[in-house]
N, C-alpha and C positions, 0 to 999 in steps of 0.2 A: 822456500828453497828455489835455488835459479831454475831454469828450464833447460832438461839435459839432451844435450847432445853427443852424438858417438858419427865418426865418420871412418866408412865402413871403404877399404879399399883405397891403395894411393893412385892408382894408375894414372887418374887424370891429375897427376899432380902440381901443373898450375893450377887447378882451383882448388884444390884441396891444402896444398900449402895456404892459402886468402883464407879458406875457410878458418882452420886452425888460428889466425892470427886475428880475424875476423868477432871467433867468437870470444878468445880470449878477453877483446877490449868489449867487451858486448857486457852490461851493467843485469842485463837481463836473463844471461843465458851461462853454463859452463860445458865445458868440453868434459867429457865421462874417459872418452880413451877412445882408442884410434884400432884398426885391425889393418894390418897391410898383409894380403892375400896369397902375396907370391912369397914365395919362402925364401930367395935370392936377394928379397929385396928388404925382407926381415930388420938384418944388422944394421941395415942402413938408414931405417925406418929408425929403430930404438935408438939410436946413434942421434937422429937428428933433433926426434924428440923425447931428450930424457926426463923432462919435467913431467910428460904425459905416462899413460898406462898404453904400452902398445902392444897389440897380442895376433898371435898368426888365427886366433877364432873368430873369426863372424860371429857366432853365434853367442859368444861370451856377454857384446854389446847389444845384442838385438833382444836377449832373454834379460839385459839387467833390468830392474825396477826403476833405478835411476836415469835412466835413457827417456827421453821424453820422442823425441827425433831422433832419425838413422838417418844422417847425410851419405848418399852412396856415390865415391868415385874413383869406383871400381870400373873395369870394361865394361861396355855397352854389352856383350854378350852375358855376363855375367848377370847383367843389373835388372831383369826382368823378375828373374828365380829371386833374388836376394830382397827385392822388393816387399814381392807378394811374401816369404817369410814374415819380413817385417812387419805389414802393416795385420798379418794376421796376430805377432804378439803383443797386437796395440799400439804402435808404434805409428806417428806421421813420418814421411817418406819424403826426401827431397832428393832426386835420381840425378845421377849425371849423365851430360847431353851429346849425342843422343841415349833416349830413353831404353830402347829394343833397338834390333835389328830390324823388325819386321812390325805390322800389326796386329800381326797376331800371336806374334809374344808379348805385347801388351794388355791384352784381355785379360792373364789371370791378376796381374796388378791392377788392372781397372779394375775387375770384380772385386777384388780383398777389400779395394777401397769404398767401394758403393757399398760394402755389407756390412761391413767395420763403422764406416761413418768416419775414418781418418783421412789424414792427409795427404793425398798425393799427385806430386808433382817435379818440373825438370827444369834444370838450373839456369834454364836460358831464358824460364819465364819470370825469375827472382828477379831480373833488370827492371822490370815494371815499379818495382817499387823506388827504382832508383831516380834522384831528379832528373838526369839525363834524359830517361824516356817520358816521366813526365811533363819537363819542359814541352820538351819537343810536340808528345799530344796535346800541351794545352793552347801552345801555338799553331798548332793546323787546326785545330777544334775549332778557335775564334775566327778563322777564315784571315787570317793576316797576310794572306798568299795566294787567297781567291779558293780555285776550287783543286786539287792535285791532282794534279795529271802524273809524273813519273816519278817514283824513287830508284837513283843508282848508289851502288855499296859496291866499292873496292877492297877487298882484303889480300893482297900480295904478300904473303910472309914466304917464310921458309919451312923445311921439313921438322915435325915435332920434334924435341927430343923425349928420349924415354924416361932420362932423371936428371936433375941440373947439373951442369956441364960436362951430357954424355951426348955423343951422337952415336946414328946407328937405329938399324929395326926397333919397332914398338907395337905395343900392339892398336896403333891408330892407323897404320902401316898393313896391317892383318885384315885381309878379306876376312876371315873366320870370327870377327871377334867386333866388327863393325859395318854394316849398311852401307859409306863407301868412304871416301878420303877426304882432301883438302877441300872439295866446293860444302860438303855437311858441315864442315869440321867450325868455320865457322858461318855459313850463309844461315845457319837455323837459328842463331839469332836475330841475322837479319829479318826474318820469316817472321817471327815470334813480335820482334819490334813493330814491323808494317803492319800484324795484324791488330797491336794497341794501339798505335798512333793514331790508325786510320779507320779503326775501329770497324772488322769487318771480316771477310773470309776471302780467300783463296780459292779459285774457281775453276783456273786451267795454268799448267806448268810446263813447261819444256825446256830443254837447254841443249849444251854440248859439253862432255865432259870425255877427258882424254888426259894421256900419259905423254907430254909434251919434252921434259925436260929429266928426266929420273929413271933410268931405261933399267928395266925389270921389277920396278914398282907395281905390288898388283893393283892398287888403284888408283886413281888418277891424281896428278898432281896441279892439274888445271878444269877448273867448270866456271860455267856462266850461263846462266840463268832466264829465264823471261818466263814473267810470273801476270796473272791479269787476277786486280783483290777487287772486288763490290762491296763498297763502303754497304753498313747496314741503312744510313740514313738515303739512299736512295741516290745520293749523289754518282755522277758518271765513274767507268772503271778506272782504277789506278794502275800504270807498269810497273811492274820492279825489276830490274835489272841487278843480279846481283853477280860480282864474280871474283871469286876466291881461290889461292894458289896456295901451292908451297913448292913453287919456285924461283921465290927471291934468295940472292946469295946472304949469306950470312951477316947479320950487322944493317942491313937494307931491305925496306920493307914500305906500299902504299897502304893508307887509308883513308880512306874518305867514301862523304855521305851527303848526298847530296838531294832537294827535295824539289819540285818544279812543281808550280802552280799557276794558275790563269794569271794571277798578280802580283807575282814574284818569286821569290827562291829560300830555302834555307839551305844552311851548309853547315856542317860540323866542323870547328877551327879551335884545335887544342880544348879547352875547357866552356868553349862558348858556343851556341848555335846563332848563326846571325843570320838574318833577314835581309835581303835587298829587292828593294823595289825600285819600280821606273823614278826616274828624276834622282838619280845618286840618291835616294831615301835607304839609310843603312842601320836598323838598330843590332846591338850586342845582346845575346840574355846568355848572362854567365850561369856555370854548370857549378854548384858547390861542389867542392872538394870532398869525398870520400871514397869508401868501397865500391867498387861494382856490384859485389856481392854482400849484402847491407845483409846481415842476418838479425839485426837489433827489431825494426819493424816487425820481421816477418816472423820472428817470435812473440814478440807483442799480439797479433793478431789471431794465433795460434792458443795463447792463452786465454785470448777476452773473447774468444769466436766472431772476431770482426771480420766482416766480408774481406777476401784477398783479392785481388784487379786479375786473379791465373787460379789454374788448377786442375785439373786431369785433360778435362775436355781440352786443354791448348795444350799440352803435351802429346795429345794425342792427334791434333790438328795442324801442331807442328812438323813431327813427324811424317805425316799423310804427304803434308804436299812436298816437302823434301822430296820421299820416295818415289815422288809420281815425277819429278824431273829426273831420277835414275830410271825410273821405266820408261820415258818418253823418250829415251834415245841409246845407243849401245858403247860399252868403256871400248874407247882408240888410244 
C-alpha cells in the first residue's frame, strides 16, 4: 500500500497547492484527503479539488489509519498545537515554514517527537533533498572557490496573496498568526540552505527590518539581514547577507544568489550554478529539472528509515536565528 499522506490546512497555499500535485505523480506515496480549516475557504477548497476527500476536520486525517504523514499548511500559529496532535496519533509531521511563532511553542512538538520516535519537521528543510541544494554543497564542499567568505540572497517579491488571484490581507500579513513578515517569509530558507551548504551553525544575527513601502502593514515589508555561520570543520566565519521584501510591484520581482570565495564565486543563473574564477575560467553545473518540494525521496526514506540530511533539530535552529534578527533590532 502507497504511504499516506493528508495535508492539513491551505493557508500556505503555494506550497500546498506543489504538494497536492507533488504527491499525486509521486509512484510512492498517495494523498488520503486534504482538511482546509477556515470555513470561508471550505467551497473553495472542494471546488478545486473534487477528485480529493476534503473536509473542514483536522482531526478526521490525523485519527485515519491510512495517513502515514500529516503535511501541515496551515498558519504558523495554528501549526504547533496541530503538530504535536499529530505526531501523538503516530503520525510523521512535516510543518509549514515557519514552524511556531516562538520557541517555545515548539517544545511540545519537539517532545511528541522525541517520545513518539516520529517525524518531525519544516518545509524549508525538504530543499536539502533537492539537487539544487545538493549541487550547490557539493561544489563548496570540494573547495572549487577556495574557502567562503560571504553569501548574498535577494528576494524582492511582492505582497502575498491570500488565494490565487486574490489580493488583500492574509494571515502572513497578521502579527497574531506569525513571528514576522516578508524578511522570514522567505530568508529562512535562505538560513536553512547556508546552514547545509556550509555545513555549520549560526552564531550571531542582526539586521534592520522596517515598513518601507506598505503604510499600515503591521509587519514589515522590508528586512536585511547580517548573519556570521562557523562552518563545523574549523574553516574561517562565513557572512550571509540576506534581504527579502515584498515590495516589488506586481509582475516584477529580484532573485539572486550569490557565493564569494578566496577563489572564485558561484551564482545561481536560472537552472544552473556556475563557477567563475580568475582567468575567465567559467564552468556551468546544471540544476535538473523538478519539484522543489521532491516528496518521492523523502518518503522513501521515511519508509526504509534511511538517514534524512534535516530534522527537528534544524527546524528548530532555523527558527532560533531568524528570531534572534527580530530581536536584535525594533519594527520601523
Amino acid at each position: 500500500m502507497a504511504f499516506g499522506i493528508a495535508l492539513v490546512g491551505l493557508h500556505h497555499w503555494y506550497t500546498a497547492f506543489g504538494v497536492v500535485d507533488n504527491v499525486n505523480a509521486a509512484e510512492n506515496a498517495s494523498l488520503i484527503g486534504l482538511a482546509e480549516l477556515r470555513p470561508e475557504r471550505l467551497a473553495q477548497a472542494q471546488e478545486r479539488f473534487k477528485d480529493h476527500t476534503v473536509t473542514g476536520n483536522a482531526d478526521e486525517l490525523i485519527h485515519d489509519p491510512a495517513v502515514n504523514l500529516v503535511a501541515l499548511c496551515c498558519s504558523t500559529a495554528q501549526a504547533p498545537e496541530l503538530a504535536t496532535r499529530a505526531l501523538r496519533a503516530g503520525k510523521h509531521v512535516l510543518s509549514v515554514k515557519p514552524p511556531a511563532r516562538t520557541l517555545a511553542e515548539m517544545e511540545a512538538p519537539l517532545l511528541a517527537a522525541k517520545e513518539t520516535g516520529n517525524f518531525y519537521g519544516s518545509f524549508e528543510c525538504l530543499q536539502r533533498l533537492s539537487p539544487r541544494a545538493q549541487i550547490l554543497r557539493e561544489l563548496i564542499q570540494s573547495g572549487v572557490i577556495g574557502t567562503p567568505m560571504a553569501y548574498y540572497q535577494i528576494g524582492h517579491g511582492g505582497l502575498p496573496s491570500p488565494w490565487p488571484g486574490e489580493t488583500g490581507p492574509s494571515w502572513w500579513t497578521d502579527a497574531a498568526q506569525v513571528p514576522g513578515g516578508a524578511w522570514i517569509d522567505h530568508s529562512i530558507y535562505s538560513v536553512d540552505l547556508a546552514r547545509f551548504v556550509f555545513g555549520g551553525e549560526i552564531v550571531s544575527a542582526n539586521g534592520i527590518i522596517e515598513n518601507r513601502v506598505t503604510p499600515g502593514l503591521a509587519l514589515e515589508d522590508y528586512g536585511i539581514s547580517l548573519m556570521r555561520l562557523k562552518p563545523d570543520n574549523g574553516s574561517p566565519s562565513v557572512s550571509l547577507i540576506f534581504e527579502d521584501t515584498w515590495s516589488a510591484k506586481p509582475g516584477f520581482g529580484v532573485h539572486r544568489n550569490e557565493i564569494i570565495g578566496t577563489e572564485g564565486r558561484i551564482t545561481g543563473e536560472g537552472n544552473e550554478w556556475v563557477v567563475s574564477k580568475p582567468g575567465n575560467d567559467v564552468s556551468r553545473h546544471v540544476i535538473p529539472d523538478g519539484p522543489f518540494f521532491n516528496v518521492g525521496p523523502f518518503v522513501t526514506a521515511l519508509e526504509t528509515g534511511t538517514s534524512l540530511p534535516f530534522g527537528s533539530s534544524d527546524a528548530r535552529a532555523n527558527l532560533a536565528a531568524c528570531l534572534e534578527v527580530y530581536n536584535s533590532t525594533t519594527h520601523h
